[in-house]
C-alpha positions as CSV (number, residue, x, y, z in Angstrom):
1,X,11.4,-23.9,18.6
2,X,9.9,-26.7,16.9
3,X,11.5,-27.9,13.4
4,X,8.8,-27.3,11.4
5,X,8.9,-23.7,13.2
6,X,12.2,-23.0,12.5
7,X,11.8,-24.5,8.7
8,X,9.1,-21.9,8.0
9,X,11.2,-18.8,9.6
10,X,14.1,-20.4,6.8
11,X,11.6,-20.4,4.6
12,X,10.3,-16.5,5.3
13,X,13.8,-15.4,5.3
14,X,15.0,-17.0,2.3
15,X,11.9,-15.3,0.6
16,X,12.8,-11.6,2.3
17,X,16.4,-12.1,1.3
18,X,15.9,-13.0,-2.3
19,X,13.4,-10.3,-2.5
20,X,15.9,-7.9,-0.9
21,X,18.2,-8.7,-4.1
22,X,16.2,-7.1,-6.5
23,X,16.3,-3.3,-5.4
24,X,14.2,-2.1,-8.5
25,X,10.8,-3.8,-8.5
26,X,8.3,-2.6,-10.9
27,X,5.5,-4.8,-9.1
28,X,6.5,-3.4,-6.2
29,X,7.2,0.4,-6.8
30,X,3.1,0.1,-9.3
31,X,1.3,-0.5,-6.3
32,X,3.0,2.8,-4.4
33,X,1.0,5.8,-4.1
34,X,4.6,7.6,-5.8
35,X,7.6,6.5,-7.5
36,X,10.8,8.5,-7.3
37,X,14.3,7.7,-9.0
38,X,17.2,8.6,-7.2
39,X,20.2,9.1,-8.8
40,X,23.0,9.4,-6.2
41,X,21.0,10.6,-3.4
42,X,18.9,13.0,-5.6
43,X,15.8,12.9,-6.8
44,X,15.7,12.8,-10.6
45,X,12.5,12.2,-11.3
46,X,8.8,11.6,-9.3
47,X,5.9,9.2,-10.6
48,X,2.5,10.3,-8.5
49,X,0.5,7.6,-8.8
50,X,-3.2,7.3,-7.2
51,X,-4.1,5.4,-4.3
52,X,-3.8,1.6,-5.7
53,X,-7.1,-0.1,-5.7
54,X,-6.1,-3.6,-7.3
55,X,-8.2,-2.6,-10.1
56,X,-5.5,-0.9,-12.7
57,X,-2.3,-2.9,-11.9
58,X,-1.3,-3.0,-15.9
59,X,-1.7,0.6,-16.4
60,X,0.5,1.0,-13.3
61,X,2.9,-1.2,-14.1
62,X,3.2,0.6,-17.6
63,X,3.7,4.3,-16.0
64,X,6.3,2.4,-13.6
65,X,8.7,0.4,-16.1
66,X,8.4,3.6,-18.3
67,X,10.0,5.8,-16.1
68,X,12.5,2.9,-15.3
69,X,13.3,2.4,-19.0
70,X,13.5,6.2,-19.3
71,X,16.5,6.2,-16.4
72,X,18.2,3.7,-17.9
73,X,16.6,1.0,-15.2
């Protein structure tokens, strides 16, 4: 593997890591077709959301961090 190979593959882990530290992502869990909080293994609470489409990411977002900020999140 080539160095600049193996510098991007750093790079794209680093990234997926870092990401992987954050396990309650509004950005994230708006452009799902649901939401469901989990308290201990049960569900607490379910957000249907409709097919995302790009167009209403704010309004999204909204309903998301909502039900986030309702659980405490």
């Amino acid at each position: 593997m080539s160095s600049a190979s193996a510098s991007a593959r750093s790079g794209v882990q680093q990234a997926f890591s870092a990401h992987r530290a954050r396990p309650h992502d509004p950005l994230v869990a708006a452009r799902a077709d649901r939401a469901v909080m989990l308290v201990d293994g049960v569900v607490r609470d379910n957000l249907p959301l409709d097919t995302y489409s790009g167009d209403d990411d704010g309004a999204r977002l909204n309903q998301v961090s909502e039900l986030m900020h309702a659980h405490g999140i």
